[in-house]
C-alpha positions, 0 to 999 in steps of 0.5 A: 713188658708193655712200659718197655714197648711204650718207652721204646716206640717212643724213644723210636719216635723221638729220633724219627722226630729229631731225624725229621727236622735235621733233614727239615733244616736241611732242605730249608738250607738247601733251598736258601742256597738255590734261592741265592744261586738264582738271584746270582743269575739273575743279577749276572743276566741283567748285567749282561744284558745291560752291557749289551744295551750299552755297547749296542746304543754305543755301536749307533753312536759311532756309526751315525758319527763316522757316517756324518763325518764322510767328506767322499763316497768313499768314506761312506763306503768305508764306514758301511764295509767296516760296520756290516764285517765287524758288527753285523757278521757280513763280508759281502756287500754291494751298494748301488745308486738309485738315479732319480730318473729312470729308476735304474741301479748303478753299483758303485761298491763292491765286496766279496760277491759278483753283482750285476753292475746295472740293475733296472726292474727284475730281483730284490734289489730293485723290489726295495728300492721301488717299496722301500721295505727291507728284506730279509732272507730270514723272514722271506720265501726264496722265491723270485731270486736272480741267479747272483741272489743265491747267497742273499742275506738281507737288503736295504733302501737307503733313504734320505729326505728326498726318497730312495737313493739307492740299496744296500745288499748284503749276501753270506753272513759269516759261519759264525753269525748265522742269522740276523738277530734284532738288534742287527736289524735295527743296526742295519735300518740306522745305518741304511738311514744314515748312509742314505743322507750321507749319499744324498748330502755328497751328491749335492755338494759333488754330483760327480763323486761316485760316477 
């Protein structure tokens, strides 16, 4: 009875051994097919991202090229609208011109908001363009807004060589957008710079364009 027992329990033994190392195997498979499942993602992510890097460095080009080809303010507008609607997510926006003496604002573009046309030292339009420092509602207190400023998603000096030239304001995003994001920003900041120096150049050639 007792080499009975013994042959059983070891008999027992072997196939919880053989049953072990199935699931052993199996686990060691499992774990190979989530290793490579990750390193899928990883590859389909980095690709991704190296496609996003592409068409954004790509947007930059086209919109320092359509800027620098403008031969009219009109032009320039075009290129602004068509940038903040499509690539930013905005279809409200004023542009104003700085003047060199009294500081004053004169919006000469308008699009899907009522702005003031003249702005002199009250708001955050007149804020930028006196600090040159971009605001963004995202970042900032509702604080200190006029009434038209309800609605205002972001704010930039355009700048050229000689100061500020004027403003960009930007209001509603659209629903789908939802808040600026990084590259947004930097879109933006490019495109202020660069229509700042567009502004500047035709008002040298033109003072009259624009008035």
């Amino acid at each position: 009875m007792d080499r009975d027992f013994v042959k059983r329990e070891a008999d027992r033994v072997a196939r919880e051994n053989a049953a072990l190392a199935e699931r052993k195997e199996s686990l060691a498979d499992h774990a190979r097919r989530i290793d490579a499942q990750q390193a899928k993602a990883a590859i389909q992510a980095e690709h991704l991202h190296l496609q996003e890097q592409y068409t954004h460095v790509t947007n930059l080009y086209v919109t320092v090229s359509s800027l620098h080809l403008a031969e009219k303010f009109d032009g320039v507008f075009d290129v602004v609208r068509e940038v903040v609607a499509n690539l930013i997510g905005c279809e409200s926006i004023a542009i104003y011109l700085r003047s060199p003496e009294s500081g004053d604002l004169r919006r000469i573009f308008v699009a899907g908001v009522e702005v003031p046309a003249l702005i002199r030292e009250r708001g955050v339009a007149a804020r930028v363009a006196e600090t040159r420092q971009t605001w963004l509602a995202q970042r900032s207190e509702p604080t200190l807004l006029e009434d038209y400023e309800a609605e205002l998603s972001a704010c930039l000096a355009l700048r050229s060589s000689g100061g500020v030239v004027g403003v960009l304001s930007l209001f509603e995003l659209l629903p789908q957008k939802g808040r600026l994001d990084d590259s947004d920003i930097e879109l933006l900041e490019l495109l202020a710079a660069q229509a700042g120096r567009a502004l500047h150049f035709l008002s040298l050639v033109d003072p009259r364009v624009g008035t």
